[in-house]
N, C-alpha and C positions, 0 to 999 in steps of 0.2 A: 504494500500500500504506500503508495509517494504521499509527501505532508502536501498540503492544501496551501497557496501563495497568494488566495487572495488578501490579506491582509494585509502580506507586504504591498501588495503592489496598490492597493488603495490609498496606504499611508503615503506612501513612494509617491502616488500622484498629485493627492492633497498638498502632501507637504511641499510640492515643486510648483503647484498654481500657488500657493502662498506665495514662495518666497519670490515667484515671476512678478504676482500684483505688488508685491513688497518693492520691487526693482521700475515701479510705474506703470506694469501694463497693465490693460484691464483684464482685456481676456486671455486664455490660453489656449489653442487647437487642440485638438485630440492629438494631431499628428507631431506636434513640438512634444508634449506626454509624453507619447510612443516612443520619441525619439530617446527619451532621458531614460525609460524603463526598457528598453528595448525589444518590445513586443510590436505586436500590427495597433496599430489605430482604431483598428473594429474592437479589438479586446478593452482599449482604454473606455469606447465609447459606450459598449455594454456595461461594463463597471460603471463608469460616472453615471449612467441613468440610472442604475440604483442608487447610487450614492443622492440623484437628486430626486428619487422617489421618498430619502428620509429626510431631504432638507438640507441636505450638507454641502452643497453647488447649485446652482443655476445656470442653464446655459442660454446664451445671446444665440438669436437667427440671423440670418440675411448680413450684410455686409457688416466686417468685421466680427461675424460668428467666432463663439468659442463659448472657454466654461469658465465661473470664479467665483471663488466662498461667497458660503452664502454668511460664515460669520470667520471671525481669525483665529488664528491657530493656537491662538493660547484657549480659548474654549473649546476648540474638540479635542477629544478625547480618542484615545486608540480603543475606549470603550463606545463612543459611542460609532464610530469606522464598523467595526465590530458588528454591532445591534443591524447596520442597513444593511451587510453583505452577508452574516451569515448567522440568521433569523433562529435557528435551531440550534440542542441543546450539540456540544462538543463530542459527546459519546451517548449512542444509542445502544438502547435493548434488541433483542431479534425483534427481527420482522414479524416470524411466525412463533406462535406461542409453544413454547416446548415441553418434549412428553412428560405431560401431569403426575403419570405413575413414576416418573424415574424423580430420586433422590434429589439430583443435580439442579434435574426438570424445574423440580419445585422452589429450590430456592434460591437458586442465580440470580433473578431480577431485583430481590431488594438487597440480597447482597451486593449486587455490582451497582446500584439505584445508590444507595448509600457513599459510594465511593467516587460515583459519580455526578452525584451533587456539590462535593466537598470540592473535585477538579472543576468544575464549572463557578462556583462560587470563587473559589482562591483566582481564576483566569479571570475576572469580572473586574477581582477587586486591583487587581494587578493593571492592568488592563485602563480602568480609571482613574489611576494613580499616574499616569503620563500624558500630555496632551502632545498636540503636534508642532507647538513651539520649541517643546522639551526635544522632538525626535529633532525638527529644524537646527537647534541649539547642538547638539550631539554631530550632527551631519556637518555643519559647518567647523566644528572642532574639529574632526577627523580628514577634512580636507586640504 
């Protein structure tokens, strides 16, 4: 199983339309995005629309289209990034309910429900605890 990237590459995005409007512009293309993460353009653009289904971008049409927070990077949060892209809990239970009569059967789910509230909680609070200023602040130190 490969680990999951959207996160980074939300943060990735967010934090680079900041720091572009921070440098004067207004807007930012999907395809200047792309260019910094280095993925297609279509991928940036499908992300930012969810990113602006939770509020956290808006994007301009027609001449001089593009995208740009919708507030600054010291108010989001890598929790709230998090909450538009991926809506569901960190670790799930089967799909299908497993056999009743077996041992295991029966009591897997609150054993691993238990353990898996604890990782969703502790990733939350983690998570909330750094905004995109913080990651902006950290990125520029390292360069």
């Amino acid at each position: 199983m490969s680990a999951n990237s959207r996160l980074t590459v939300a943060a990735h995005a967010l934090t680079w339309i900041g720091l572009y409007q921070r440098r004067g512009h207004e807007v930012a293309t999907s395809e200047q995005i792309a260019t910094s993460v280095n993925t297609n353009p279509v991928v940036i653009r499908r992300l930012l629309a969810e990113l602006r289904k939770a509020g956290l971008v808006e994007s301009q049409r027609g001449a001089g289209a593009g995208w740009r927070l919708t507030r600054d990077l010291a108010s989001l949060t890598l929790l709230d990034v998090y909450r538009a892209i991926e809506p569901g809990p960190v670790f799930a239970l089967h799909r299908a309910v497993p056999d009743p009569e077996c041992v295991v059967g029966q009591g897997i789910g609150p054993a691993l429900s238990a353990v898996y509230d604890g990782v969703e909680a502790a990733l939350r609070r983690e998570l909330a605890g750094t905004t995109l200023e913080d990651v902006l602040r950290d990125v520029l130190k390292a360069a």
